[in-house]
Structure formats: C-alpha cells, structure tokens
C-alpha positions as CSV (number, residue, x, y, z in Angstrom):
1,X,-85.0,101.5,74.4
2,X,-85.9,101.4,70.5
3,X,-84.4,103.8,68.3
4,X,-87.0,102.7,65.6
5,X,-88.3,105.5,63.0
6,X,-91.8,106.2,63.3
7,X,-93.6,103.4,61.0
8,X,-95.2,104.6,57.9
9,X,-96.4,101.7,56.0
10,X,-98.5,100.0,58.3
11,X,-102.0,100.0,58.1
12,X,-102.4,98.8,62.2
13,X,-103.6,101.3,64.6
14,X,-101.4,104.0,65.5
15,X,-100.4,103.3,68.8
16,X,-99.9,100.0,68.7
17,X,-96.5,98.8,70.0
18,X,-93.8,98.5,67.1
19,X,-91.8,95.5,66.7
20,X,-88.2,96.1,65.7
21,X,-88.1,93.2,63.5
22,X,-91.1,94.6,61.4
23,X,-89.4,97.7,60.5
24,X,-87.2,98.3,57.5
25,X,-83.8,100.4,57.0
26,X,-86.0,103.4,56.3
27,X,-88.6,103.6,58.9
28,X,-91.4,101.5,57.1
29,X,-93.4,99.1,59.6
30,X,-94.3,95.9,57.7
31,X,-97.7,93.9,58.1
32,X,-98.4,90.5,59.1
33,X,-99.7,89.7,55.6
34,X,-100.9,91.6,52.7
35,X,-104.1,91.4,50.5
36,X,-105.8,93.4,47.7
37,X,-107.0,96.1,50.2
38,X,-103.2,97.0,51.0
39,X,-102.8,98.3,47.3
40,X,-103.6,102.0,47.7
41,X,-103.5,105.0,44.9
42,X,-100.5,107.2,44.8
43,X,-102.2,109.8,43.8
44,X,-105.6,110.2,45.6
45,X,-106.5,113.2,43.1
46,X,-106.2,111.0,40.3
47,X,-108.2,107.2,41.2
48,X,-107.0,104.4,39.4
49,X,-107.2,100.7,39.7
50,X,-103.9,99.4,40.8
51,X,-103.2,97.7,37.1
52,X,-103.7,101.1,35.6
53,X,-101.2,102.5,37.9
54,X,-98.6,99.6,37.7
55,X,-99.2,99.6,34.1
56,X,-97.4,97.0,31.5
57,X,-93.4,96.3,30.5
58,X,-92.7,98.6,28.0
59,X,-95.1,101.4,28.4
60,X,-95.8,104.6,30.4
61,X,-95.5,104.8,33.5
62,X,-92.7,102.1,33.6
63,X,-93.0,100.2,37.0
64,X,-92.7,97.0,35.5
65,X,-89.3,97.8,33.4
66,X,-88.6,99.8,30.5
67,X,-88.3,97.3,27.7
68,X,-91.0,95.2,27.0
69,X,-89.2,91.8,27.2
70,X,-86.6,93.0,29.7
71,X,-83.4,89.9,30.2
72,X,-85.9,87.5,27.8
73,X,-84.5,89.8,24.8
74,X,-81.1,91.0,26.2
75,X,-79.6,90.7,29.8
76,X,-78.6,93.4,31.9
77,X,-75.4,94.7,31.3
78,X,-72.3,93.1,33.5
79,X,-70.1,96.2,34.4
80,X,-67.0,95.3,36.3
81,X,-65.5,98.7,37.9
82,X,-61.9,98.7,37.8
83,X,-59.2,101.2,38.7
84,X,-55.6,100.8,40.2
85,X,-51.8,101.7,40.4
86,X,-50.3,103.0,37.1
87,X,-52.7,102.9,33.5
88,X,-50.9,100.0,32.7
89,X,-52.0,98.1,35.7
90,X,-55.3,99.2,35.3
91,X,-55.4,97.6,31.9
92,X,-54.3,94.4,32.6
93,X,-57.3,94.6,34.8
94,X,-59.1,95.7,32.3
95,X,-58.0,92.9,30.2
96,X,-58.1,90.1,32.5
97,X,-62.3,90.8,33.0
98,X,-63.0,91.2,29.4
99,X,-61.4,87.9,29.3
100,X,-63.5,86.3,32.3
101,X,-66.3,87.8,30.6
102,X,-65.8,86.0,27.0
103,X,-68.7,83.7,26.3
104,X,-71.6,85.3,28.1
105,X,-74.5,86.5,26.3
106,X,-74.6,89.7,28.3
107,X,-72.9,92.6,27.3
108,X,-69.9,93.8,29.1
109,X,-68.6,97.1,30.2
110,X,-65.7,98.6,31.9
111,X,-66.2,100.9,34.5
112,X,-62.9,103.1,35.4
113,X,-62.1,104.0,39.2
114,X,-59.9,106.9,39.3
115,X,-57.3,107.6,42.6
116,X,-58.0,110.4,45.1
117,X,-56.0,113.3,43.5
118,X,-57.6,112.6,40.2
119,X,-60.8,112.8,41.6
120,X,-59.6,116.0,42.7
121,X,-58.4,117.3,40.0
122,X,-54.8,117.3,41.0
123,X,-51.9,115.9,39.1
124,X,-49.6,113.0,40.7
125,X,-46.9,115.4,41.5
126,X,-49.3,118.0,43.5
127,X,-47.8,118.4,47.0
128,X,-51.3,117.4,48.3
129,X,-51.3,114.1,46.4
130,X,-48.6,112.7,48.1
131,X,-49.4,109.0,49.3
132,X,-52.1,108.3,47.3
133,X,-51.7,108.5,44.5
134,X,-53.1,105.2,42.2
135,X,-54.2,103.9,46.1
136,X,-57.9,103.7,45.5
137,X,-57.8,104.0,41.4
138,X,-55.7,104.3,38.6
139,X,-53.4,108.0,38.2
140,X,-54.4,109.7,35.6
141,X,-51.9,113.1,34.6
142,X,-52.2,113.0,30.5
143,X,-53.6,112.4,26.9
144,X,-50.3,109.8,27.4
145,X,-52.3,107.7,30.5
146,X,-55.3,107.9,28.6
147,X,-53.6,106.4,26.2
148,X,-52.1,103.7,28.6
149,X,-55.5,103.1,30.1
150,X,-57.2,102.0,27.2
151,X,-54.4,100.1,25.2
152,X,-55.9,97.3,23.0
153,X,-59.3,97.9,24.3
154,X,-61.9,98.3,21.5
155,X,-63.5,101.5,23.1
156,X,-65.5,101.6,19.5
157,X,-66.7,98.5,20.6
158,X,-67.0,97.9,24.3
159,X,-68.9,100.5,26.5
160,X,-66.7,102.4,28.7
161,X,-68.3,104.5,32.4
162,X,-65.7,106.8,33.7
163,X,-66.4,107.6,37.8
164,X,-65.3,110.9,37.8
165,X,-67.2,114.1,39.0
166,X,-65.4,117.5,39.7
167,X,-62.8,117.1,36.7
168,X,-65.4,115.3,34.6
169,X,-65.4,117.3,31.6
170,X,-61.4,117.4,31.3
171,X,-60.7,113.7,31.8
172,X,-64.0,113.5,29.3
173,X,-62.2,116.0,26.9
174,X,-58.6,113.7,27.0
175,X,-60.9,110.2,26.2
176,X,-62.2,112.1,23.4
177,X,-58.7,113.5,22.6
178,X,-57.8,110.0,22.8
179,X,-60.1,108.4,20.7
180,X,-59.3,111.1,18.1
181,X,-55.9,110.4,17.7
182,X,-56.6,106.6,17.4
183,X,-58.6,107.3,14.5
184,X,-61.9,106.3,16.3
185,X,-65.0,108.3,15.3
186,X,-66.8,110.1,18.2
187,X,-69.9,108.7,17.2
188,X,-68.9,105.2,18.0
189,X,-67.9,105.6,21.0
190,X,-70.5,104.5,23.7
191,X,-70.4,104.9,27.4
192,X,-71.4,106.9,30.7
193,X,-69.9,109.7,32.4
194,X,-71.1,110.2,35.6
195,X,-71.0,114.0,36.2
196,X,-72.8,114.2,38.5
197,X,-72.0,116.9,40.8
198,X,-74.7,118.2,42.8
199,X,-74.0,114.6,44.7
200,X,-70.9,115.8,45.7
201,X,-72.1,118.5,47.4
202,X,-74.6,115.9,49.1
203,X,-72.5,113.3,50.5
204,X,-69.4,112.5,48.4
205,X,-66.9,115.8,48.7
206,X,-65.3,115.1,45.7
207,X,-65.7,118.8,44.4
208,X,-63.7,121.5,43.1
209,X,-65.6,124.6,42.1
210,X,-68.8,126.1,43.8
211,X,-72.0,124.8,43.0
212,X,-73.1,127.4,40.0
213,X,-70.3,127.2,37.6
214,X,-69.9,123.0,38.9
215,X,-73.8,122.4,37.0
216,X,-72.8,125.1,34.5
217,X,-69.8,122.5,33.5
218,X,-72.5,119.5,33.3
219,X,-74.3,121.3,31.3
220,X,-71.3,122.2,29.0
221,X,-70.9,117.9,28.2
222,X,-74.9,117.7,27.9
223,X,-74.5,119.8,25.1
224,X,-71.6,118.9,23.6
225,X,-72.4,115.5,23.9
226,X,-75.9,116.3,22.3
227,X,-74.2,117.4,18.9
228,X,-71.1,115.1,19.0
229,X,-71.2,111.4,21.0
230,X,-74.9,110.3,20.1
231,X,-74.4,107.1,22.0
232,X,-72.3,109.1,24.8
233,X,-74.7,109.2,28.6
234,X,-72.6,112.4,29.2
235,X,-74.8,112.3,33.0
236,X,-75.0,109.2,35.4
237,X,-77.4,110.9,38.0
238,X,-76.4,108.9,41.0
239,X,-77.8,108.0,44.6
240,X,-75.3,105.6,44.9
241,X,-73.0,107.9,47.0
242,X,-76.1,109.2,48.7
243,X,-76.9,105.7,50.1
244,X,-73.4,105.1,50.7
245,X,-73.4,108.2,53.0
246,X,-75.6,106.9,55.3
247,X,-79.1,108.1,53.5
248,X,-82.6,106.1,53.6
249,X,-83.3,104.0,50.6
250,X,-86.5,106.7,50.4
251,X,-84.2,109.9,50.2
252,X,-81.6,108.0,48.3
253,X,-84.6,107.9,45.4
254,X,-86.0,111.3,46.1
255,X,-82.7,113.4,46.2
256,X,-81.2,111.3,43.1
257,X,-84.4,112.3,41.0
258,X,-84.6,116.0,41.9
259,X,-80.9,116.3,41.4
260,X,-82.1,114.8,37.9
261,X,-84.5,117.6,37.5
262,X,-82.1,120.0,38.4
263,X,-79.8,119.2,35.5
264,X,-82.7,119.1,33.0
265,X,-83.9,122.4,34.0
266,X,-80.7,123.8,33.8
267,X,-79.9,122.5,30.2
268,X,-83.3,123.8,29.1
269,X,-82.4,127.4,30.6
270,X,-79.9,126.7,28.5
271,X,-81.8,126.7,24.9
272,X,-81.9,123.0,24.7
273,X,-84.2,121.3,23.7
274,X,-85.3,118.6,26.5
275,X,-85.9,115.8,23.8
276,X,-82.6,116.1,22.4
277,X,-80.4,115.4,25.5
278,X,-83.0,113.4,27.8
279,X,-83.2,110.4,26.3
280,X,-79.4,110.1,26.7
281,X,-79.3,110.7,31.0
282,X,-78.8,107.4,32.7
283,X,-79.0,107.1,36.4
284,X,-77.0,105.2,39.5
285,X,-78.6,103.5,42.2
286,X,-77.4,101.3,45.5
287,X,-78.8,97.9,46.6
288,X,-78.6,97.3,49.8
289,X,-79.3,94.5,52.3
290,X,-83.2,95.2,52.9
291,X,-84.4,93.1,49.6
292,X,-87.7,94.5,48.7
293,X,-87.0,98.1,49.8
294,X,-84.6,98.2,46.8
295,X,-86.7,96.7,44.2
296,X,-89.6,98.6,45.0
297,X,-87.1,101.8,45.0
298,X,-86.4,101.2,41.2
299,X,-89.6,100.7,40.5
300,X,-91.2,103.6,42.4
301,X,-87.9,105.8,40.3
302,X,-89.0,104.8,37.1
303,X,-92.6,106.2,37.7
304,X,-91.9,109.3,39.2
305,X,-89.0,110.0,36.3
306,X,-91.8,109.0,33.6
307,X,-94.4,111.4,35.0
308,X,-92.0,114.5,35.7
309,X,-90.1,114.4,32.5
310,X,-93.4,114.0,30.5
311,X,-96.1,116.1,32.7
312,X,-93.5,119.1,34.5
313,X,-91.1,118.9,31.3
314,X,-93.2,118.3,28.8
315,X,-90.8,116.0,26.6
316,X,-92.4,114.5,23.7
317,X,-90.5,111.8,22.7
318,X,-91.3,108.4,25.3
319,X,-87.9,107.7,25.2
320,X,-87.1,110.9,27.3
321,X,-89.2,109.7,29.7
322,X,-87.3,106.6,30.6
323,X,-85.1,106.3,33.5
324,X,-82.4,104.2,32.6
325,X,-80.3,102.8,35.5
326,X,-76.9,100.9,36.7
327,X,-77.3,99.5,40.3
328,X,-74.2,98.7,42.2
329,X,-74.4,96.3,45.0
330,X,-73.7,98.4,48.5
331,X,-70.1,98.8,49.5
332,X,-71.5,100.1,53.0
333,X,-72.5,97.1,53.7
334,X,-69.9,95.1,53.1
335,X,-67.8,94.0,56.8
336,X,-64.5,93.4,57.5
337,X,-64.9,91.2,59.9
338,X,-65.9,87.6,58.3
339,X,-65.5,89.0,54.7
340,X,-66.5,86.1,52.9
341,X,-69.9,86.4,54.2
342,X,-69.7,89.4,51.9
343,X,-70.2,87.3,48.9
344,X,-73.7,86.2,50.7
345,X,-74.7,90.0,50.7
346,X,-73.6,90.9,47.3
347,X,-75.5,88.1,45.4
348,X,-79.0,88.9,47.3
349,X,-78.6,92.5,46.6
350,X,-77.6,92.2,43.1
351,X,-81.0,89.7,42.9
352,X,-83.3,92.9,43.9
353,X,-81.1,94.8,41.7
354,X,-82.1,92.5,39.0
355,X,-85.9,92.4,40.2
356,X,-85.7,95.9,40.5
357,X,-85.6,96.1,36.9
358,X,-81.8,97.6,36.1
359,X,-80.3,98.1,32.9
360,X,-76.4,97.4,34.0
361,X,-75.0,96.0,37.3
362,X,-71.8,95.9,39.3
363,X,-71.3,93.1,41.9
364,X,-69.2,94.3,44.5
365,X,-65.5,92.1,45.6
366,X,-66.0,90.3,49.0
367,X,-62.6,92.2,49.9
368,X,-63.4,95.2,49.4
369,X,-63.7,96.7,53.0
370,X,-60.2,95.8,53.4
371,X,-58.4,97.1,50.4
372,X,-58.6,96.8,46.3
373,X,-60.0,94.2,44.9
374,X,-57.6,90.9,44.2
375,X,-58.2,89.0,41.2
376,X,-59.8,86.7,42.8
377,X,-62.4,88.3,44.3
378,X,-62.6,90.1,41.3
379,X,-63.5,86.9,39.4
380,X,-65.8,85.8,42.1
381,X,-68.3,88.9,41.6
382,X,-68.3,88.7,38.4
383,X,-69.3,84.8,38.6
384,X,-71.9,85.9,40.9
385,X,-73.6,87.8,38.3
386,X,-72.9,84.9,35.6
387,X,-74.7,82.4,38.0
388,X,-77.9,84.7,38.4
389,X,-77.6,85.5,34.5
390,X,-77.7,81.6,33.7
391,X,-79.0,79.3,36.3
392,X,-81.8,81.1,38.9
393,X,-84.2,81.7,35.9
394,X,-84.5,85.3,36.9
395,X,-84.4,86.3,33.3
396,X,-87.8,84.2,31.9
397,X,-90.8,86.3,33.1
398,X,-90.2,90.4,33.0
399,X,-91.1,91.8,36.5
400,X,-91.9,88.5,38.2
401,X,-92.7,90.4,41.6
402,X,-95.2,92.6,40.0
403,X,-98.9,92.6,41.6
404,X,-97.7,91.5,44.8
405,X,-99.5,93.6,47.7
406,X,-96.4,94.1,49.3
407,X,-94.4,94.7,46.6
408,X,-97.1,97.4,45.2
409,X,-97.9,98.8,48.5
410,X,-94.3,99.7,49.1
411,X,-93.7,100.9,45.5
412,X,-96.5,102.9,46.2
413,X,-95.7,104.0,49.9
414,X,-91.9,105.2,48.7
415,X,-93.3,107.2,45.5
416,X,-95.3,109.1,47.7
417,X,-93.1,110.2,50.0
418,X,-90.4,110.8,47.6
419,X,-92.8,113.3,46.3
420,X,-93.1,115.1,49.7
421,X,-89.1,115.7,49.5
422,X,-88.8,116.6,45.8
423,X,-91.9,119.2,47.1
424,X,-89.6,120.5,49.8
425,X,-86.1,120.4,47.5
426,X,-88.6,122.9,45.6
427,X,-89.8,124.9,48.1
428,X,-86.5,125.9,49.4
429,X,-85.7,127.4,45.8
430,X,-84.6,124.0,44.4
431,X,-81.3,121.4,44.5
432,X,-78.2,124.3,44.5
433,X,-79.9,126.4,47.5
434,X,-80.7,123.5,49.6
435,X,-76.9,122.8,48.6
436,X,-76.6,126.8,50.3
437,X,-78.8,125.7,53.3
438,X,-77.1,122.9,54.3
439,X,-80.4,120.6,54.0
440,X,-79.0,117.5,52.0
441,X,-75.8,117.2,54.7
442,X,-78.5,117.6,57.6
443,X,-80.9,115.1,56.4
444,X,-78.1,112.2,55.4
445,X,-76.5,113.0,58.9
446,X,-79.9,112.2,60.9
447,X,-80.4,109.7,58.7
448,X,-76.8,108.0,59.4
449,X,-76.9,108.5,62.9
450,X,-80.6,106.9,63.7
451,X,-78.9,103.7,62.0
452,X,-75.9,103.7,64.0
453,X,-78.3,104.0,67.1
454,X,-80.1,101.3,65.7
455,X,-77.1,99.3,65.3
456,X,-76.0,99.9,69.0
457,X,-79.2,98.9,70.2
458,X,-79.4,95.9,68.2
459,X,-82.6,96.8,66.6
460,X,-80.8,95.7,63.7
461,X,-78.5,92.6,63.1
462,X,-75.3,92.7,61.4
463,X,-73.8,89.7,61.2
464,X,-70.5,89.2,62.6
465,X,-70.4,93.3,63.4
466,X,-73.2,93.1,66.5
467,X,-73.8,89.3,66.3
468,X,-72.4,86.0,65.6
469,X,-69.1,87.1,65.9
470,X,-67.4,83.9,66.5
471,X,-64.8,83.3,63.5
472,X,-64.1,86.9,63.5
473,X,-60.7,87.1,64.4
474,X,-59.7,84.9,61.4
475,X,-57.8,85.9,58.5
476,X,-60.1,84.8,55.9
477,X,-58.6,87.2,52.3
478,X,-55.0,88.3,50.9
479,X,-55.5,92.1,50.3
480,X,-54.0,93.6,47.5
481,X,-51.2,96.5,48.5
482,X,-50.1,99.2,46.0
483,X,-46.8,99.6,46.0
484,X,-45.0,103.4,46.5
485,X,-43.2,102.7,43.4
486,X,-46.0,103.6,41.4
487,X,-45.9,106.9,42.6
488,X,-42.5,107.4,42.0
489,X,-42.7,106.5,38.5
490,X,-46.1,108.4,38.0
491,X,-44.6,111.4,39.0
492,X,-41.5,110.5,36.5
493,X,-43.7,109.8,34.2
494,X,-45.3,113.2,34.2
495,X,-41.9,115.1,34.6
496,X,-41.2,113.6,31.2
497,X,-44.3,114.0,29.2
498,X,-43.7,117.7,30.6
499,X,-40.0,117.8,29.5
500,X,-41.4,116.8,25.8
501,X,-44.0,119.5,25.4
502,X,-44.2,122.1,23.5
503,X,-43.4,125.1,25.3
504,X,-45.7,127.5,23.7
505,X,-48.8,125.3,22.9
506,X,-49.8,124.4,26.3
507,X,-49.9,128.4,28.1
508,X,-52.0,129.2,24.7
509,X,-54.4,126.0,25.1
510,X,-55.0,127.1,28.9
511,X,-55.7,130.5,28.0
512,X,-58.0,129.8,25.8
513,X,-59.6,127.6,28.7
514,X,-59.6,130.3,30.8
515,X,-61.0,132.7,28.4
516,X,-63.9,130.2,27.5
517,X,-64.8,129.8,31.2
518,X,-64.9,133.7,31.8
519,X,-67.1,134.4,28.0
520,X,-69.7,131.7,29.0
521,X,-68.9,129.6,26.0
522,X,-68.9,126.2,26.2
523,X,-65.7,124.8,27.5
524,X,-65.4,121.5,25.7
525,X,-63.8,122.5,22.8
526,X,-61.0,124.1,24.8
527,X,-60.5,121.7,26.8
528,X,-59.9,118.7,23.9
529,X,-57.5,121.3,22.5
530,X,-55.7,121.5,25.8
531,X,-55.6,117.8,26.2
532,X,-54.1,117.9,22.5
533,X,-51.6,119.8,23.7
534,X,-50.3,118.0,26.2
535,X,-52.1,120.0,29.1
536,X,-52.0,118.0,32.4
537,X,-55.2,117.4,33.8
538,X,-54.6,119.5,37.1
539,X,-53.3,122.4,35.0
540,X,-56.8,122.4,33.1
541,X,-58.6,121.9,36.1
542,X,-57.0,125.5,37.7
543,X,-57.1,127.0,34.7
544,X,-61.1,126.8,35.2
545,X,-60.5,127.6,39.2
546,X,-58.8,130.9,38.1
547,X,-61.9,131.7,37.0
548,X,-64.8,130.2,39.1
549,X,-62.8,129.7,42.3
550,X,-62.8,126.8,44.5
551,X,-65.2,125.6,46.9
552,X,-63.5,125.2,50.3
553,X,-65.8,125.9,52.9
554,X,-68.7,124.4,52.5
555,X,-72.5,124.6,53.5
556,X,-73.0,126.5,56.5
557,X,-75.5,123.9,59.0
C-alpha cells in the first residue's frame, strides 16, 4: 500500500490514481509536462503576469537572485566547515583548506564545528563531557583555545562562521576577546554566527536556557553587533537542522522564515531600528536529493523574505529586504553503505544549491556518515565545488532555470503554502508558543515518519539502502578516529590556564555577568570582560543559568 502524501501540485483530476514516482519528498504530484497555463499567481488578490511576479536579478521581489550579475561578477562563496580534536588540530585543518583553496577566484571561508560539550556549554572537564569531548568538533574551554584555533589565520581577512547556538554569545564574546588582544579592529572582522536558537527548540536540542531569555540573548549580539562588527552576520537563521530532522523541503522554508520574523520582531521590541540590523541577517538552508524541490525552495525564500521585511516590517532600505543564504549539501542523505556514491549526491545537490541562487556553499565529505571527515575526502568536496565553479558553465547566465513552467509553478506552489504555515506559526501566538505547544516537534515527527514509511514501502529509492545493494558489504573509506588523548590533555590544558588565573578577576567578571543578565542590560560587554579574564566558557555559561535557569524538560506533546 502507498504511503504517498496527498498530491498538491498537480493540476489532474482529483481522484485520479497517484503514481509514486511522480511524487516528490514533500508531497507534491508532478505533471506529465508543463506549459504556460501551469504558471499560476501566488497571490490571487493581487493578479500579475508571471514576469511581474518572477521579476528581474537584482530587484524586488528577488526570485531570480539578489545581485544583478550573480557568479558572472563574483562566485559563490566556498565555505569548508571544519572542527576536530584539540584547537591545534583544528587549525592545521584550517590551514590545509585555505591552502587547497589558493588560486580560485571564489572567496573562501572557514566554517568552525564545535564538539558536543561545547555546544552545550560545558567545559572539557564537566563530568558530563566525558568521552566526547573534540569527537564531533574541536574543544573549546578558553580565550587560550581561541587563540589556538585561529593561529596564523588572517581573521581580518578571511571570513570566519562559528556553528554554535546555546553558548553563542560567549564563544562570540572570547573571538572578539581574541581579536582584541591581537590588535585586530572589530570592524574588520567579517563572518557569521549562527545564533540561531529557536531551531534548537525545533529539531536540533542543542539548548541551554528556556526559550524567553535564549531569543533575549540573540537579540543581545544583534545589537551589539549593530554598533560594533559592521561586517559581523551576528544571526544565520537556519533550516538546515530542520531538514536534517526529518522536515519537508516546504516546512524547512516556512519554519526557517518565521523563526526569521521572530528574531526581527523581537529586536524591534527592542528599540531597534529594523534597517540597522536587517541587512546584516544571513540565513542557512539544506539541499537535498530532490533537485528542483530545492532550487525552487530558495527561490520561493527569497520572495517571501522580500515581501515580509518590506510590507509587515516596513524596512526602508532594499538591502534589508534581502535574504542572504549559505546552503549546505544534506548530511541526511548521505549512506553508509557504498559511501562513495555519496560524492554523486553531494555534487547534484550542491548544483541546485547553486541554481537555487546561494550566496556561500558547503559540499559535504563522502565519509561523513561514518566518522570526521579525512583529508581526503575533505579535498574531494572541496574539488567538487572547484569543478562546478570552473568547468559546468553554471556561472555564465544568472538564474538559467528561470521561466520554466515547472520551475515557476513549484516556486509558486511552495510560496503559497509556506504562507499557510507562517499563518498558523501566527495564529498560535507566534514561534516561542508553538515552541510551548509542542507544534514544530509534532509536525517534523509526522513529517519524518511518513518518509521512513515511504522508504519501507519502497515508494522511494535509496540507493544501496533499499536497492542495489550489491557492493555493500565493502570497505570502501579509512575513517578518521580521535584519539582519547586529546581529552586528557584538554582537560590538562584547562587545569593549567585555571592554575594561572587570577584569583580575584574571574568571581568579579562572572558577577558582573550575572548581574547583567538579572538588570536586563545587554550581556555582551560582560561577557568579553569575562573572557578577558580568563573565565571558562562553561563558567560563563552558568553564570547566565543562575539566572534564567535551564531548560530540561521540554515541550509537552
């Protein structure tokens, strides 16, 4: 028996028998063919011809890309996400792909992975860090890591994105900390924070504090960032981890956006003024396997951001109302079994990424189901990205795909019915009370499941998971292992730093962190001072908890 979704797209009668291989990843049954008359409004109470809707490169509503001249004047950016072991592990890596970078035209970026208890905001010697610490990222305790991590990297130079969510504005305030003591002005610095906590709450986990002070601490590095880092994206608003969680490529879009909304309501409530932080929010999307789902996804985000920031915010400035986006190829879809068919899956989905119209991408390692990325895999996605860059011809014509009936029918299809979710998100009182309710868990979880059925029924094909599955018991990659040394000597490491401390500055720095969270002032400042003075990263972190708590339960279903 099918487990398909009802179909949506299809313009065939409503009863007639659905074909499982004419049904995409999110529900949407697919004509035969398409033709002018499959090109529909979005908005019925507003008729326009389909150009006027797609509109041009460049210019409101931005389906067809946000630059006029798109990869013709500058290619996407080629972020390489690294994070492992010790800091000084991590920047070898670090190194070792600026290196395999040199020559290209694009630019090149440095994304940072942290480990598990960092994400957590727990230092390396927390009882409940034991065994993995700098497993799946690099251990980060100190100012004296941060220092480590970034050693003969030319952070004034070469953008740096930091994945980190719950303890986001303390590892923000020890880069900045950092950067000070190197000499290096704030207002060079350039890079992404992601922030973005309401996600957490969604899919990820990764949390610390309930969901009320957790945006009130986002909004604490919008503004600071606003007067301080002018070329800082203190926000990455990101579906990625949605997606990842098992979400539809249509509520991957429509939660991402209204988390969006949430965040920019909340800094206005603030006293700020929307075109002074707006144009500086970047966003974080997945591309997965089903090609023209994701482009059209992109395209469909970049019109619905235009029209809310400009018609429900009312931001002035046209830069605010662009949505500016990293794509990562899809680590859910990558397989274990026959891994080096992951290099197949990467390269198309970082093609619809490109299609899509992104502004920075991150090719996934074929490996990466099975452990940490070697170096050579490493190489190999980044070489997957330099081959698209230089020899597909992607780059020549800005939105090649745009005016296809397909292409603008499913742009079209997915706007709307993100709008139908952002109208329920609203509804229920908005992003932090659906948090409350449960609804985001609920709706990923169906979501999840009817693929799994879908998968068991063989509705859809994986290959080498649920077919052609001959070659699979072959041992195909060498996986990288992280050795328990480096958490003996991280947690050395940190016994020393603390042995060298002064023993007065630190207790005053995280009182004063304590009293800024508990006055309602803006906890940045505080927290650079604490990374100054040699505050750990988990004593920061519970210095805020002795304040707002932590979150432990979780949304009752």
């Amino acid at each position: 028996m099918s487990t398909l979704q009802d179909p949506k797209l299809s313009t065939s009668a409503p009863n007639a028998k659905v074909d499982p291989q004419s049904v995409t990843i999110s529900g949407y049954e697919v004509d035969q063919c398409y033709g002018p008359d499959s090109v529909q409004t979005a908005d019925a109470r507003a008729p326009q011809q389909p150009h006027q809707r797609i509109g041009s490169p460049g210019e409101f509503p931005y389906t067809r890309g946000i630059h006029k001249t798109m990869y013709r004047g500058r290619l996407w950016t080629m972020r390489q996400f690294a994070g492992f072991g010790s800091a000084d592990d991590t920047n070898q890596r670090f190194k070792y792909l600026l290196a395999n970078a040199a020559g290209t035209t694009a630019k090149t970026g440095l994304s940072t992975a942290f480990d598990l208890p960092t994400l957590m905001g727990r230092d390396s010697d927390d009882p409940l860090s034991a065994g993995e610490v700098g497993r799946c990222g690099v251990a980060i305790d100190t100012i004296d890591d941060m220092h480590r991590l970034y050693a003969d990297i030319p952070i004034g130079d070469v953008t740096v994105s930091q994945t980190i969510n719950g303890p986001a504005a303390v590892i923000w305030a020890m880069y900045l900390a950092m950067a000070k003591q190197r000499g290096i002005d704030w207002a060079n610095l350039g890079g992404t924070l992601q922030n973005d906590i309401l996600k957490e709450f969604h899919s990820q986990n990764e949390f610390i504090y309930p969901p009320e002070p957790s945006v009130r601490l986002v909004v604490d590095t919008i503004q600071f960032g606003t007067r301080h880092t002018p070329r800082w994206n203190t926000v990455s608003i990101s579906g990625y981890h949605i997606r990842e969680a098992g979400s539809t490529a249509t509520q991957e879009l429509a939660f991402t956006l209204r988390d969006g909304m949430e965040y920019v309501q909340a800094a206005c409530d603030r006293g700020l003024d929307v075109d002074a932080f707006a144009p500086r929010l970047s966003f974080f999307f997945n591309s997965h396997n089903e090609f023209f789902e994701e482009i059209c996804k992109l395209r469909a985000a970049r019109r619905i951001w235009a029209s809310v920031m400009r018609d429900r915010y009312k931001a002035k400035n046209p830069r605010s109302w662009l949505l500016r986006t990293h794509v990562q190829t899809a680590g859910c879809s990558l397989t274990e079994q026959q891994p080096l068919n992951n290099v197949v899956r990467v390269a198309y989905q970082a093609l619809a990424g490109v299609l899509g119209g992104c502004q920075s991408l991150h090719t996934n390692s074929l490996d990466e189901t099975l452990g940490l990325p070697t170096e050579t895999a490493v190489r190999v996605a980044l070489r997957t990205q330099q081959i698209l860059a230089h020899e597909t011809g992607v780059h020549r014509t800005v939105d090649p795909l745009g005016g296809s009936w397909y292409v603008e029918a499913l742009t079209d299809r997915m706007e709307v019915d993100a709008h139908e979710i952002i109208k329920q998100i609203d509804d229920m009182g908005g992003v932090v009370e659906g948090i409350h309710q449960g609804y985001f868990r609920r709706a990923i979880a169906e979501a999840s499941y009817r693929f799994g059925q879908e998968m068991e029924a063989r509705d859809r094909t994986i290959v080498s998971v649920n077919a052609y599955t001959d070659g699979n018991q072959d041992r195909q990659v060498e996986i990288l292992q992280i050795p328990h040394d480096v958490e003996v000597d991280q947690c050395e490491r940190l016994t020393q730093f603390k042995k060298r401390r002064s023993n007065d500055q630190a207790p005053r720095a995280l009182d004063a962190i304590r009293d800024a969270a508990r006055k309602d002032e803006n906890v940045m400042p505080s927290l650079i001072d604490g990374a100054t003075a040699n505050c750990t990263l988990g004593e920061m972190v519970q210095a805020m908890a002795d304040v707002f708590g932590r979150y432990t339960s979780g949304p009752e279903w």
